[in-house]
C-alpha positions as CSV (number, residue, x, y, z in Angstrom):
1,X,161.5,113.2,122.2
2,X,158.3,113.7,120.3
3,X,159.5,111.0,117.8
4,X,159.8,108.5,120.5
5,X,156.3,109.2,122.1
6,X,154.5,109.2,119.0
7,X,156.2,105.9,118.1
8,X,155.0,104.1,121.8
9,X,151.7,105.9,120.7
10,X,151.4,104.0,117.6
11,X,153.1,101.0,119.1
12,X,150.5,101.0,121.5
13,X,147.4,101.0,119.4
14,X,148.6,98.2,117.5
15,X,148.9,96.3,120.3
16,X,145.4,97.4,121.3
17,X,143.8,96.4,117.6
18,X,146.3,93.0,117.7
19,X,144.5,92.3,121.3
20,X,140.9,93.1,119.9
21,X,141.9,90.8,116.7
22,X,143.1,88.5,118.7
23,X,140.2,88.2,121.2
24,X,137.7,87.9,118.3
25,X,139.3,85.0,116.7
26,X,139.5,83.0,119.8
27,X,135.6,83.9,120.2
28,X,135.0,83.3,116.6
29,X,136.7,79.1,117.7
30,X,134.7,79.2,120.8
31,X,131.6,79.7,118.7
32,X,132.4,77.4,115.9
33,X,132.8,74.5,118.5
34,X,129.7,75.1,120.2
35,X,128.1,75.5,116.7
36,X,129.7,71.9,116.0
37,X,128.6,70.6,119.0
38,X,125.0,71.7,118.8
39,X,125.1,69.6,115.1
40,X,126.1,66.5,117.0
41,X,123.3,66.9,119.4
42,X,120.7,67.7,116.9
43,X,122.3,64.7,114.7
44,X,122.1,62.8,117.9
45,X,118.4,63.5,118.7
46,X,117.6,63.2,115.2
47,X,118.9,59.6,115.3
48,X,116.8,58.9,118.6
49,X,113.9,60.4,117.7
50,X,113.9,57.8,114.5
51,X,115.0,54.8,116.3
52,X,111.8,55.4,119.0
53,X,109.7,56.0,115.7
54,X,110.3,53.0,113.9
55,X,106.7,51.7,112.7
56,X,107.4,48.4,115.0
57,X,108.0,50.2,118.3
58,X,104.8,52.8,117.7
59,X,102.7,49.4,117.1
60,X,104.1,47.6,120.2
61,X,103.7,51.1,122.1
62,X,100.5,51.4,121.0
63,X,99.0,48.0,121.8
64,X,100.8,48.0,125.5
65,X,98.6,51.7,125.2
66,X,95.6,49.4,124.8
67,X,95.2,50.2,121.0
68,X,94.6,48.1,118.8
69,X,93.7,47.8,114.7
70,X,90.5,49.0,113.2
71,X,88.5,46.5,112.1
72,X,85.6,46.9,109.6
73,X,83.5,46.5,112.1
74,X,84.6,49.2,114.0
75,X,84.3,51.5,111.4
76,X,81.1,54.0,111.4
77,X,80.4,56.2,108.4
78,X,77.9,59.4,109.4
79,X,76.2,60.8,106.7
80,X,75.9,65.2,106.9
81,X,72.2,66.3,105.3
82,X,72.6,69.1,102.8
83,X,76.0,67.6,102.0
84,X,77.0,67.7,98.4
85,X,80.1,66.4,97.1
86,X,81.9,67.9,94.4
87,X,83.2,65.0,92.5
88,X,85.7,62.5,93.4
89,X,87.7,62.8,96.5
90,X,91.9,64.1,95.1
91,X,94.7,63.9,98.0
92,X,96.5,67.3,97.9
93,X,100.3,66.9,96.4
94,X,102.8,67.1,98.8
95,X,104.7,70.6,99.3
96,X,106.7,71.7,96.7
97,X,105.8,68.4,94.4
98,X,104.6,70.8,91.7
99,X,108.0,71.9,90.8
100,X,108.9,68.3,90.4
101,X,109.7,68.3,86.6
102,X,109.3,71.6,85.7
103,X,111.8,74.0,84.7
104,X,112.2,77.3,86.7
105,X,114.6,78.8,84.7
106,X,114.0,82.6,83.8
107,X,114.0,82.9,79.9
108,X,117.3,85.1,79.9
109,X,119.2,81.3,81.4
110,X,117.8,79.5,78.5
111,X,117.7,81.5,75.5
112,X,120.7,80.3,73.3
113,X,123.6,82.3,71.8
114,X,121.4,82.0,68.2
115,X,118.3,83.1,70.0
116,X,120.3,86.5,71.6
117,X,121.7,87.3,67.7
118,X,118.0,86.8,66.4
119,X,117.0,88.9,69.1
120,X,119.7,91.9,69.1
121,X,119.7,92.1,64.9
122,X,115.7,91.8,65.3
123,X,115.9,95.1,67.4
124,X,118.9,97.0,65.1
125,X,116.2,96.3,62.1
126,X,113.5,97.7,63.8
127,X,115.5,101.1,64.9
């Protein structure tokens, strides 16, 4: 009799961790297809928000704005006493244009298998 109860016992807590399981891998489906559906929106609005950017559109939304392009005319250059330029003017780079060309690597990804023998034997020598 004790045999059989402990058996339902166990019987029933694997059916309680099976249902928990269970219940988390449909909400772990539920959540990757809202997560897929919130990339095709953002693709989506993405895509809009370049088609209504498009240098054509901003210049036809502009001139029905009433704006139109500066002419040289139009142009008026103020002048600021005690102003002293430093030299000639340099645009900033653009963010992360720096590492354009450079290597990042730490010295330990780029040191050669000749270069670790030098290095190892160079220490035993020294000891």
């Amino acid at each position: 009799m004790l045999l059989i109860i402990t058996l339902l016992g166990i019987g029933a807590m694997y059916l309680a961790v099976s249902a928990k399981a269970a219940d988390a891998g449909r909400e772990v489906l539920t959540l990757e297809e809202r997560r897929q559906d919130l990339l095709q929106i953002n693709a989506e609005l993405t895509s809009r928000l370049a088609q209504i950017t498009t240098p054509e559109r901003m210049l036809a939304r502009a001139s029905e704005l009433g704006f139109r392009p500066a002419q040289p005319e139009d142009v008026e250059y103020i002048t600021v006493e005690g102003y002293r330029a430093e030299g000639p003017f340099t645009a900033p780079k653009p963010a992360g244009s720096d590492q354009i060309g450079s290597t990042t690597l730490s010295p330990a990804y780029t040191e050669t298998l000749g270069d670790w023998f030098a290095r190892v034997i160079g220490k035993e020598e020294s000891e």
